[in-house]
N, C-alpha and C positions, 0 to 999 in steps of 0.2 A: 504494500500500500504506500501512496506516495505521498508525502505531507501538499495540502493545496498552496494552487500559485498563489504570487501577491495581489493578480487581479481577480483572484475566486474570491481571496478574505475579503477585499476591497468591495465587489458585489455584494458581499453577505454583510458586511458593514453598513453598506449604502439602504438594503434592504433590511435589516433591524433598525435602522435608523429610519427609512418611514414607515416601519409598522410600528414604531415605538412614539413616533409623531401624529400619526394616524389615529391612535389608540390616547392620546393624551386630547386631540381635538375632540374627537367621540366624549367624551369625562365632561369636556370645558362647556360642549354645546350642551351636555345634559342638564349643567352647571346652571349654563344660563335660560333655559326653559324655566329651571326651580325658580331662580329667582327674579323674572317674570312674573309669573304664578303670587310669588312671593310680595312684589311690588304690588298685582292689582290688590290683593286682600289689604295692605296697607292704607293703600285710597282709598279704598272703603268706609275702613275705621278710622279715617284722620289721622293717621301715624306719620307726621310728618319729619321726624326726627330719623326715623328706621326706614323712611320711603329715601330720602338721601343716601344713608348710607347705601341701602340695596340699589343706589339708582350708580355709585360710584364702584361697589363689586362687579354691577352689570357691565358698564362700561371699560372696566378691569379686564373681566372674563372675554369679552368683545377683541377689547385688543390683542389678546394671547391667541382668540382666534386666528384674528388676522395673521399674527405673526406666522404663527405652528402650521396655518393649512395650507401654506404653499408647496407643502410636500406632498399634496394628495390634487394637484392641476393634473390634466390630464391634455394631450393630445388630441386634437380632435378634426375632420373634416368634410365637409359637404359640396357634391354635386349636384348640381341645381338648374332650372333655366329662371332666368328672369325676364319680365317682360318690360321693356322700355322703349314706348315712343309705339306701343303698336308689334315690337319686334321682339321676338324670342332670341336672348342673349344664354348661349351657356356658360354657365359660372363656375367656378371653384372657389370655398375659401378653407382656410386655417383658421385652427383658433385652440385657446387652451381654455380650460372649463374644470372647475372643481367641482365636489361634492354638493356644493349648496349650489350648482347649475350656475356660479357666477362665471362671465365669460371677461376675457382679458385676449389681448393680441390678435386683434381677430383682421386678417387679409385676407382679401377678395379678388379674383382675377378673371378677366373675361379669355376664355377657354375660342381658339383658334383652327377652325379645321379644314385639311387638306388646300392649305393657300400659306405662304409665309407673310410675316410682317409686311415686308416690302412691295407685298400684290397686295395685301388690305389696303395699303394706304398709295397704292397708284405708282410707284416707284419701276 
């Protein structure tokens, strides 16, 4: 048996490492459902003393969100037509997308067929 490379540890690294990020955002958003929950019952009762604080752990919890979930973005792409002006454009884009469906980086490109650039634009 052969001890692993330094790029197997280095994967298994990288992968404890977002399952271990993964699994602390799962804790954090449960976190802040509770104290959600937590804040309406507050308002209710006029607790405005304990509705502050639970409004500054929310906002706590939020931010460590933010921070931790960029480990669980994901890849992502879509083939498409779109219609502009009357005319069927086929499109491609990219884009990455986490867990809460929030989208970041998203490029779009009008998909070219059987003509190069130079015959689209008359050259």
């Amino acid at each position: 048996m052969t001890a692993p490379s330094e790029k197997e540890i280095k994967m298994n690294d990288e992968k404890e490492m977002k399952d271990f990020y993964a699994e602390i955002v799962e804790s954090l958003k449960k976190e802040a459902t509770g104290l959600k929950n937590k804040l309406t019952k507050c308002s209710e009762n006029n607790e405005a003393n304990m509705y502050v604080q639970l409004i500054k752990a929310l906002r706590d919890t939020l931010d460590l969100i933010e921070k931790y979930d960029k480990y669980s973005w994901k890849a992502m792409f879509s083939e498409y037509v779109a219609v502009t002006l009357g005319k069927n454009k086929k499109m491609v884009s990219v884009w990455e997308q986490n867990g809460s469906n929030v989208i970041r980086n998203k490029k779009s490109w009008t998909v070219f067929e059987n003509e190069t650039i130079d015959e689209k634009e008359g050259k």
